[in-house]
Rosetta silent file (secondary structure, phi, psi, omega in degrees, C-alpha in Angstrom):
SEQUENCE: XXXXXXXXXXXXXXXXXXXXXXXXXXXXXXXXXXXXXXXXXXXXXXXXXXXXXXXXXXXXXXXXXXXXXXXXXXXXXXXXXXXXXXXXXXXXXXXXXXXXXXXXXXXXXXXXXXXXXXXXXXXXXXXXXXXXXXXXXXXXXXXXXXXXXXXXXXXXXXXXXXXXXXXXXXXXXXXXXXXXXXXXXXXXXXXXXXXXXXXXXXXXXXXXXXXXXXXXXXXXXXXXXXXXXXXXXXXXXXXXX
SCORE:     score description
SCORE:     0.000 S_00000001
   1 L     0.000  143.987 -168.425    3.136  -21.510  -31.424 S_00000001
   2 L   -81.020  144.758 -176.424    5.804  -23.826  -30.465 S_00000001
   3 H   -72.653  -35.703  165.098    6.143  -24.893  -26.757 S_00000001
   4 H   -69.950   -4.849  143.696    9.724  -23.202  -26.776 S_00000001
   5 H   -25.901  -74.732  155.076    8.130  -20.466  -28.373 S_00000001
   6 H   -28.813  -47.014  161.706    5.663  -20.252  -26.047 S_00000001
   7 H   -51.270  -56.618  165.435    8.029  -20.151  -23.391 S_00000001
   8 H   -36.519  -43.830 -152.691    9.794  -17.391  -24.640 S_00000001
   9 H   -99.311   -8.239  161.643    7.372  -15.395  -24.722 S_00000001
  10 H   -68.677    1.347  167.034    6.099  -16.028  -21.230 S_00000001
  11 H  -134.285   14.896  120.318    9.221  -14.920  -19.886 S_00000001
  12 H   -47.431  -42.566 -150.655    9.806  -11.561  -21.955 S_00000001
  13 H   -76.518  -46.953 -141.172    5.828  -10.941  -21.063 S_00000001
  14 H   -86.792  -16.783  177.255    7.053  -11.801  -16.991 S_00000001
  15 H   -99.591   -4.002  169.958   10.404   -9.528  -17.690 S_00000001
  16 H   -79.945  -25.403 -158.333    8.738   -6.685  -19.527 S_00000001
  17 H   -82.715  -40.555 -139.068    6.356   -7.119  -15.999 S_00000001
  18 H   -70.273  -58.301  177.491    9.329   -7.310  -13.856 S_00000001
  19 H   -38.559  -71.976 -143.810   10.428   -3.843  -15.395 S_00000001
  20 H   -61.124  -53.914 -160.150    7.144   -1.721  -15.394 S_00000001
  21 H   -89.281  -42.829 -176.215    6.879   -2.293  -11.615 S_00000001
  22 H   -50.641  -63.896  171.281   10.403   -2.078  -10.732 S_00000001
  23 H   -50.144  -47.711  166.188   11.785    1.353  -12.154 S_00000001
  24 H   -70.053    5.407 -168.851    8.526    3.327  -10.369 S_00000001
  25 H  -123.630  -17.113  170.845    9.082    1.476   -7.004 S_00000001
  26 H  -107.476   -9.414  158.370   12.603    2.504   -6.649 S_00000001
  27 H   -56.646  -51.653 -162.302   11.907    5.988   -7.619 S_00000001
  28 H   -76.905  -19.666  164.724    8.932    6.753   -5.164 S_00000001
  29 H   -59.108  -60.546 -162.838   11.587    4.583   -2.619 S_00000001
  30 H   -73.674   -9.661 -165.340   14.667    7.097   -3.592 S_00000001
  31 H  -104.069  -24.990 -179.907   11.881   10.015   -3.584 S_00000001
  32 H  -107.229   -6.427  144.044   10.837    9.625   -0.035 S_00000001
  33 H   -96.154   -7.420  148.153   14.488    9.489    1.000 S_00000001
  34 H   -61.543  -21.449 -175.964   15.383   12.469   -0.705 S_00000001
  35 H   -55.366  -84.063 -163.270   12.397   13.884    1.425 S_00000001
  36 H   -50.301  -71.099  160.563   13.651   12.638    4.530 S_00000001
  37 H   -18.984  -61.418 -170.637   17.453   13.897    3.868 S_00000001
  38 H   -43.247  -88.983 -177.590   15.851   17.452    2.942 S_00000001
  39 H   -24.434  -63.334  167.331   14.284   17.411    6.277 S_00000001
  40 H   -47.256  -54.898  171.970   17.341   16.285    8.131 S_00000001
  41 H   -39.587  -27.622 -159.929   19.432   18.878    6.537 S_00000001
  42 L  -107.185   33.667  166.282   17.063   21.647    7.141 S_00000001
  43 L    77.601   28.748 -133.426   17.650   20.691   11.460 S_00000001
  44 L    -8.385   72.239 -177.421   14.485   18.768   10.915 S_00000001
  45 L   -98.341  164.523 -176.303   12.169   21.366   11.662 S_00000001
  46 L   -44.499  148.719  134.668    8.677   21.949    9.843 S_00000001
  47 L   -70.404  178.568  173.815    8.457   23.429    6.438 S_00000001
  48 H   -39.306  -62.483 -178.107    6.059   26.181    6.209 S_00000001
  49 H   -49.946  -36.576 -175.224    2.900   23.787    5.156 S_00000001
  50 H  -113.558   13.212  127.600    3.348   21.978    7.555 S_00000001
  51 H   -44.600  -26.921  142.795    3.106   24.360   10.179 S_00000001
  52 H   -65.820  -43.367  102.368    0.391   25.316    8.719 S_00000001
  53 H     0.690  -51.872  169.633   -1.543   22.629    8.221 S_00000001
  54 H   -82.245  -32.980  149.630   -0.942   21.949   12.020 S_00000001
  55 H   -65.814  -23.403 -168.706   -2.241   24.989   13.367 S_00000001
  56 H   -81.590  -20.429  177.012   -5.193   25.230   11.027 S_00000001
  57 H   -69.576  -70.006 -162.882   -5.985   21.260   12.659 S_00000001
  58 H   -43.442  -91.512  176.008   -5.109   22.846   15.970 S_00000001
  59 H    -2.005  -85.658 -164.911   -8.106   25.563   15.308 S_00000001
  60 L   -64.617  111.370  168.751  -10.851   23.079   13.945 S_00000001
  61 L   -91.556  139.623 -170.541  -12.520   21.085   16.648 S_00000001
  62 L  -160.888   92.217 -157.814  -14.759   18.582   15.147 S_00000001
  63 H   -60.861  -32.011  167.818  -15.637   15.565   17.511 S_00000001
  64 H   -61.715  -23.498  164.052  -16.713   13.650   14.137 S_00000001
  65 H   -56.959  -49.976 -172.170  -13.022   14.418   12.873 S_00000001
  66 H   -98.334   -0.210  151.597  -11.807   13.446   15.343 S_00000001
  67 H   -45.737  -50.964  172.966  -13.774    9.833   15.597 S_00000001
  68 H   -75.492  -42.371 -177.397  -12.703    8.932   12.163 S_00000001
  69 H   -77.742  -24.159  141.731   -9.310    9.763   13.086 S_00000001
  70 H   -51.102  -28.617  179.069   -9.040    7.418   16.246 S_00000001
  71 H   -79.304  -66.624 -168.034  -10.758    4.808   13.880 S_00000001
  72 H   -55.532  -27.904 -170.688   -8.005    5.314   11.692 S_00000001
  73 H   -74.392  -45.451  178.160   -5.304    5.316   14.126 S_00000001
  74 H   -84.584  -32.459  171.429   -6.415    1.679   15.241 S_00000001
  75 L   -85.701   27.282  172.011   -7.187    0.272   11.885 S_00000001
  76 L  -136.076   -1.697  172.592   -3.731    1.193   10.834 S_00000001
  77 L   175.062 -161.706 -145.654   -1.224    0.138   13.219 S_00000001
  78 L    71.943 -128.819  177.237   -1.268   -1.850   16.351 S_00000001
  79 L   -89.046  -47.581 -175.726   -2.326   -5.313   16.969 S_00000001
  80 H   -71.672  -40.421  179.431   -4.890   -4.443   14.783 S_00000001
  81 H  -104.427   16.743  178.997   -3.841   -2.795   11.519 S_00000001
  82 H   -94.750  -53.172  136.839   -0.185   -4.558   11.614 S_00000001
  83 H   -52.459  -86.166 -174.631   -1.445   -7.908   12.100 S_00000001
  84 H   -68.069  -22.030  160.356   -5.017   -9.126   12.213 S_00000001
  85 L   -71.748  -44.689  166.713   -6.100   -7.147    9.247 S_00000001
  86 H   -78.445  -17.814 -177.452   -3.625   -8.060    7.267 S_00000001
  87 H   -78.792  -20.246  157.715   -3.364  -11.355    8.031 S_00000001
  88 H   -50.704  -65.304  160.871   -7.147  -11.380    6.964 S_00000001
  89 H   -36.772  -41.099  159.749   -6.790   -9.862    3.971 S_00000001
  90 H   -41.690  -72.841  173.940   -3.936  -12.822    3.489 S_00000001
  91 H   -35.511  -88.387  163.068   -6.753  -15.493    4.273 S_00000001
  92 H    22.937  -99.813  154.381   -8.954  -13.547    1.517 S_00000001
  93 H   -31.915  -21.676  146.488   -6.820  -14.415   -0.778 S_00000001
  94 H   -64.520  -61.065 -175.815   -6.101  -17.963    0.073 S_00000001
  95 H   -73.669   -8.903  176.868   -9.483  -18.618   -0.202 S_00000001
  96 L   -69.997  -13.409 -152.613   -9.513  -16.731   -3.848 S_00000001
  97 L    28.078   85.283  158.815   -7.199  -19.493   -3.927 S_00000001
  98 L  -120.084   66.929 -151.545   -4.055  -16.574   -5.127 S_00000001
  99 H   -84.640    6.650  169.577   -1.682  -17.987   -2.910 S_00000001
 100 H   -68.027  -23.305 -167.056    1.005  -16.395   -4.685 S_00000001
 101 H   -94.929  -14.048  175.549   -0.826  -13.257   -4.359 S_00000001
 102 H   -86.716  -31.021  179.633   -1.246  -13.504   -0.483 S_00000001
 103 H   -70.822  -28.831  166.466    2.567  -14.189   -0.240 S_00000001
 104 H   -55.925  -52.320 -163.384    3.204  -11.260   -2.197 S_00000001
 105 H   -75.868  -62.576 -123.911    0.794   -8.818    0.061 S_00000001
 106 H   -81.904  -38.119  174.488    1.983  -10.486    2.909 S_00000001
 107 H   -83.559  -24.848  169.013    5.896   -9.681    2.247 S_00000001
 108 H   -53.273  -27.385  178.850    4.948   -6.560    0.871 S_00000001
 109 H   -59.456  -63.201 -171.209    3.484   -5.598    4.583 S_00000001
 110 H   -44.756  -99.049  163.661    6.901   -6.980    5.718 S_00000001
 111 H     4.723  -80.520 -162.008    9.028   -4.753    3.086 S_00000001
 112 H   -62.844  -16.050 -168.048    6.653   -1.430    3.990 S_00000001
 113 H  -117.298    2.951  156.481    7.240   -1.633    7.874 S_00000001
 114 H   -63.381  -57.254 -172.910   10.659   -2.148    7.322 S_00000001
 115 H   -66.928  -29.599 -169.790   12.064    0.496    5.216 S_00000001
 116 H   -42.489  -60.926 -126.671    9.417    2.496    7.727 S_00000001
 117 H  -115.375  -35.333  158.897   10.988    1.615   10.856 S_00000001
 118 H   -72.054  -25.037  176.915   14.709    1.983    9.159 S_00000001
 119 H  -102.758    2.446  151.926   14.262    5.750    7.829 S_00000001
 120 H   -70.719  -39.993  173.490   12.612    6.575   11.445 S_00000001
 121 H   -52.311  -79.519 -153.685   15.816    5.373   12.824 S_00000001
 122 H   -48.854  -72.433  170.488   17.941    6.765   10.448 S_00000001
 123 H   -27.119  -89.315  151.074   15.961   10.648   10.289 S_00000001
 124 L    93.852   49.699  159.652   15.053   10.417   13.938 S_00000001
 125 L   -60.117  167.173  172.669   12.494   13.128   13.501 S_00000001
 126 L  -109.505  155.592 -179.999   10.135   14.527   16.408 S_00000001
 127 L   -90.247  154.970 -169.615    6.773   14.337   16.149 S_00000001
 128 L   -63.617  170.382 -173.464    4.581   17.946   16.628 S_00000001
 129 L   -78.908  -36.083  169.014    4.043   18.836   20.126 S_00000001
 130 L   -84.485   29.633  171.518    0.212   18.579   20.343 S_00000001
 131 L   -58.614  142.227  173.279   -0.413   14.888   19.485 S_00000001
 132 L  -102.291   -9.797 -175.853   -2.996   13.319   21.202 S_00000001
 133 L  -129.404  163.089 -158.904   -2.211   10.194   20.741 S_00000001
 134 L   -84.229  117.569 -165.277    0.148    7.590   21.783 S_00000001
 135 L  -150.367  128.268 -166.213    2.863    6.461   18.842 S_00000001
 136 L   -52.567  167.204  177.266    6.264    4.780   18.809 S_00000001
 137 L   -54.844  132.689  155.302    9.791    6.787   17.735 S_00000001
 138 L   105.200  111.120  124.843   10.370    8.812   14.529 S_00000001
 139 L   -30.320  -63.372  170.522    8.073   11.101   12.630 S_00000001
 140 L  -112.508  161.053  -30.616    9.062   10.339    9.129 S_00000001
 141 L   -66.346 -171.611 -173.915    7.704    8.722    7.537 S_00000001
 142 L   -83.063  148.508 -167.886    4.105    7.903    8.837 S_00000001
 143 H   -91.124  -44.443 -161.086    4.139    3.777    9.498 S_00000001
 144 H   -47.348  -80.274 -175.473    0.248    4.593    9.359 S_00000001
 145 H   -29.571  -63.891  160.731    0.204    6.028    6.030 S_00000001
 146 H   -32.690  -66.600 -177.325    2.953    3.306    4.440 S_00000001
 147 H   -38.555  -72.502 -174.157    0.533    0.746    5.738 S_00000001
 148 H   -81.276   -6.764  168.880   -2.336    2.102    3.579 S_00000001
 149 H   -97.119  -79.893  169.927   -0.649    2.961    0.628 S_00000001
 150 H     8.061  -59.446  179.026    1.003   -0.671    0.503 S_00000001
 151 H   -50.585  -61.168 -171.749   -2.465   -1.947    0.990 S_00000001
 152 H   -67.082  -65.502  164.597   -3.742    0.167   -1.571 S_00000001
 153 H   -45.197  -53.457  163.193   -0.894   -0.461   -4.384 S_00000001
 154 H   -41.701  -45.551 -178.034   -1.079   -4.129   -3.603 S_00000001
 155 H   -60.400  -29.907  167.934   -4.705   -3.883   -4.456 S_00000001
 156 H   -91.299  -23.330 -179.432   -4.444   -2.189   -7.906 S_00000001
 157 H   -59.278  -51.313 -169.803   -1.386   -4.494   -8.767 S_00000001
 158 H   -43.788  -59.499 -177.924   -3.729   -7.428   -7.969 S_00000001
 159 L  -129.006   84.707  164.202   -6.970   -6.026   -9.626 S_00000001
 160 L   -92.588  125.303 -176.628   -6.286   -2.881  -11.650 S_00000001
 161 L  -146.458  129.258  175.004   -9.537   -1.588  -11.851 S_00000001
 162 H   -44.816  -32.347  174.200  -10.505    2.235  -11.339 S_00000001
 163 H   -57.647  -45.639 -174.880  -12.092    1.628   -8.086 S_00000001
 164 H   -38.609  -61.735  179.540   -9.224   -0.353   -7.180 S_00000001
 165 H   -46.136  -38.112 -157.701   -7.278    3.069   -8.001 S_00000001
 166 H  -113.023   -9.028  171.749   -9.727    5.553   -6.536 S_00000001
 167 H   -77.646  -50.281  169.449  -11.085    3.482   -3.021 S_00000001
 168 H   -42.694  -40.995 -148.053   -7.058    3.233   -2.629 S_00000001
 169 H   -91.221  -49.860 -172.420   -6.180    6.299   -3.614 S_00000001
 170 H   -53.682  -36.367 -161.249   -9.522    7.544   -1.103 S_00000001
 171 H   -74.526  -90.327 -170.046   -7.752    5.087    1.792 S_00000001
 172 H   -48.578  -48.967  163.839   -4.647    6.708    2.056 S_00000001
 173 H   -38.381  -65.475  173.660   -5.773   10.506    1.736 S_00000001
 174 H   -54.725    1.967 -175.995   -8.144    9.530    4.664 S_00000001
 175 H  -110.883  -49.243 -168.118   -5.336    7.889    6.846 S_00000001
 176 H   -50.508  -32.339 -169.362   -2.756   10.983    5.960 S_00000001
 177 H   -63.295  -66.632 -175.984   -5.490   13.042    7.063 S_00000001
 178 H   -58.903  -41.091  176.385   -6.850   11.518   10.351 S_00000001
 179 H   -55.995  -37.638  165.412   -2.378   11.238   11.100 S_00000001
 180 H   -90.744  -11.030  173.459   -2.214   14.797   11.291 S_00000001
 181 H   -80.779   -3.516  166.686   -5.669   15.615   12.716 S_00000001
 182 L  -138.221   48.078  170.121   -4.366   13.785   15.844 S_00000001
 183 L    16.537   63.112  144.693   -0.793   15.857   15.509 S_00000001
 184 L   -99.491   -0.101 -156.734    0.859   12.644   15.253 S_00000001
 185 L  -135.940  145.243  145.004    2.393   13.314   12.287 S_00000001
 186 L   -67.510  134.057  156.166    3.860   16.475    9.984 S_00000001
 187 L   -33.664  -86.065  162.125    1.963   16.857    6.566 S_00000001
 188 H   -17.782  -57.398 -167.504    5.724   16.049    5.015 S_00000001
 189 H   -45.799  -41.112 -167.475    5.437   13.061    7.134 S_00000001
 190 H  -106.416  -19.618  152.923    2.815   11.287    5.481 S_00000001
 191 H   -86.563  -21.988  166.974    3.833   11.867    2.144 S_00000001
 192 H   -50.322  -37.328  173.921    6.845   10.424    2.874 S_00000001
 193 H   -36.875  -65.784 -179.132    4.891    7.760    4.128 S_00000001
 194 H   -56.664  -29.258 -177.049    3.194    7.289    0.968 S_00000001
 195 H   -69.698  -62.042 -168.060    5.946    7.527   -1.420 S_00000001
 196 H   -57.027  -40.428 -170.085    7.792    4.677    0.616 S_00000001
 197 H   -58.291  -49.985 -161.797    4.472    2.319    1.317 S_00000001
 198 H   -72.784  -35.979 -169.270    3.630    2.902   -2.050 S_00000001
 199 H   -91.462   16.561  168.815    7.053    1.939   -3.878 S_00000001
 200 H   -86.376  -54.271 -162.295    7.849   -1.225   -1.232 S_00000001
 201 H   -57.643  -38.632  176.793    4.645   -2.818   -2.623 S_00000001
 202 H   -47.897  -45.298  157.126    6.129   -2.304   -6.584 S_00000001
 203 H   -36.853 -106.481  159.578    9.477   -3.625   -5.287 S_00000001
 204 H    13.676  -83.632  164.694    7.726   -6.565   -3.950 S_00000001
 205 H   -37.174  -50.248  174.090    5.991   -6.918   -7.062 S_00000001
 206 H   -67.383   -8.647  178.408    8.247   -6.773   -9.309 S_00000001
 207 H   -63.303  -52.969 -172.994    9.899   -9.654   -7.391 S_00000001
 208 L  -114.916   74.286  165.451    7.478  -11.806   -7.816 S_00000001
 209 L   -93.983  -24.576  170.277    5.745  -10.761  -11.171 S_00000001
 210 H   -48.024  -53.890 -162.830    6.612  -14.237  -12.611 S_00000001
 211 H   -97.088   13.228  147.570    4.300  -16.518  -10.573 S_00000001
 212 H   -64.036  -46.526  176.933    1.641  -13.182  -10.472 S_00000001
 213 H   -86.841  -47.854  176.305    1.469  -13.235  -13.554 S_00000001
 214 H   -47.859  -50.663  176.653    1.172  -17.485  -14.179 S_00000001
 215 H   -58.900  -57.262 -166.988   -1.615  -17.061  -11.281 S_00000001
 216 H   -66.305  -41.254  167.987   -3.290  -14.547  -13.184 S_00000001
 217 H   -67.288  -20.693 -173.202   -3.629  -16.069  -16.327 S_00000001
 218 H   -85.664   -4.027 -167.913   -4.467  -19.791  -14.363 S_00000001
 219 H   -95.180  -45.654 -162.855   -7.466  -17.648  -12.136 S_00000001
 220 H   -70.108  -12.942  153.280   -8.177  -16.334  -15.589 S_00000001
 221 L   -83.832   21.379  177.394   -8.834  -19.780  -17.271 S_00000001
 222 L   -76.543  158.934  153.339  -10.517  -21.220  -14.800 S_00000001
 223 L   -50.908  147.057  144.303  -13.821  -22.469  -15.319 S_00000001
 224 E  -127.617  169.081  145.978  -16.948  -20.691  -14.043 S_00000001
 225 E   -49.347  107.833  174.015  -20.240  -21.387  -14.101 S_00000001
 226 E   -90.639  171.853  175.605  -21.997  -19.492  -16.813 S_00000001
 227 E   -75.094 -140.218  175.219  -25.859  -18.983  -16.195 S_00000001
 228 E  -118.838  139.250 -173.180  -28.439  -21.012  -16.591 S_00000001
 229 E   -93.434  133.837 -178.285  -30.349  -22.072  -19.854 S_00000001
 230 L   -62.445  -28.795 -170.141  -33.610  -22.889  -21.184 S_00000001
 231 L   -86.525   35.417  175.333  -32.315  -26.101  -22.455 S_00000001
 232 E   136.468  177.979  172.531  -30.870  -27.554  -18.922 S_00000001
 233 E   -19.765  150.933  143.355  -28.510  -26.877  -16.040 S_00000001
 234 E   -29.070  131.314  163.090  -26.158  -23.847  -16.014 S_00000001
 235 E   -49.227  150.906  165.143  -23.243  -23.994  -18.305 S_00000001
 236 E   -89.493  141.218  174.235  -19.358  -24.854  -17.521 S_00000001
 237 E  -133.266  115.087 -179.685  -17.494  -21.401  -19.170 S_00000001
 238 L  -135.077  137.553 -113.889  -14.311  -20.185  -19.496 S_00000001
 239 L   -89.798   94.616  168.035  -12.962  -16.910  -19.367 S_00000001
 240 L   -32.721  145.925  171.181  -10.612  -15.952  -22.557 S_00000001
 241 L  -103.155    0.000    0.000   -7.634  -14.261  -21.249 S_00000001
């Protein structure tokens, strides 16, 4: 293949990329503000579920429930899940040396607590009446929730792999959960959450699927170390893409 050849086809492969992630990230965007409209329109008051949902929480006392759900509360927003966790995660990745892939996570964070923090304004839902815990203006969506589905979608774009998919997938159920088990949140809340969290990181992505994808194919030629041999040292190896 010819180096303009070559070329070519490295920027079809990065605009065929560009695509894939783009069209699902502004649906599940336009899908959690159709939500959020619905809601306003209807005086934002509860649907059915999730009055339901909030009394049947109200009912079950369960001090381990509600452990994991204070654990959740802090590893998901504050100082702690806004910042130092992600900014960890960032490092991570630096040292993976992806540093396209930490700037990518890192604006994606940016991106999810925007649109968050613009359709609480905008909505200007109330949060249920029994919350126990202390949380900034605007019901929908959940900031929490965004936060771990962001997290989680970054995580399969980086390495899709079923775990990637089902620890993510595992993440976010458990944060939606523990958000309404401490009535900070409406059920409806947290999928909006999820819809939005999830389709900021695809945005995101698709912005920068060119130099995602050139990092992925250079981590995937790299040398490694294959194992060691009866005839001598461990091998140099490298990874077909």
């Amino acid at each position: 293949m010819t180096a303009d050849a070559e070329r070519a086809s490295d920027a079809a492969a990065r605009r065929a990329s560009a695509r894939r992630l783009l069209v699902p990230g502004l649906v599940l965007v336009a899908l959690s503000c159709v939500l959020g409209a619905w809601i306003l329109a209807r005086g934002n008051d509860p649907f059915v579920v999730d009055a339901w949902w909030n009394d049947l929480l109200t009912a079950w006392v369960s001090p381990v429930a509600l452990g994991v759900s204070r654990f959740m509360n802090a590893a998901g927003g504050g100082l702690l899940g806004v910042l130092i966790l992600p900014l960890a995660l960032a490092a991570l990745l630096l040292l993976l040396r992806r540093p396209w892939a930490a700037a990518y996570f890192v604006v994606a964070e940016i991106g999810s607590a925007g649109g968050v923090q613009a359709l609480k304004h905008l909505f200007g839902r109330a949060r249920p009446e029994n919350i126990i815990v202390i949380s900034d203006f605007g019901s929908f969506p959940s900031g929490h929730v965004a936060n771990a589905a962001t997290i989680a979608a970054v995580a399969f774009v980086l390495f899709p792999r079923v775990w990637t998919a089902v620890a993510g997938a595992a993440w976010v159920v458990l944060m939606a959960f523990s958000r309404t088990y401490l009535h900070a949140h409406w059920l409806s809340d947290t999928l909006g959450g999820a819809l939005i969290g999830c389709g900021a990181a695809l945005l995101v992505a698709a912005a920068f699927a060119g130099p995602l994808l050139r990092e992925h194919r250079a981590v995937v030629a790299r040398p490694a170390v294959g194992p060691p041999t009866s005839d001598g040292p461990p091998r140099r190896r490298t990874e077909a893409p």
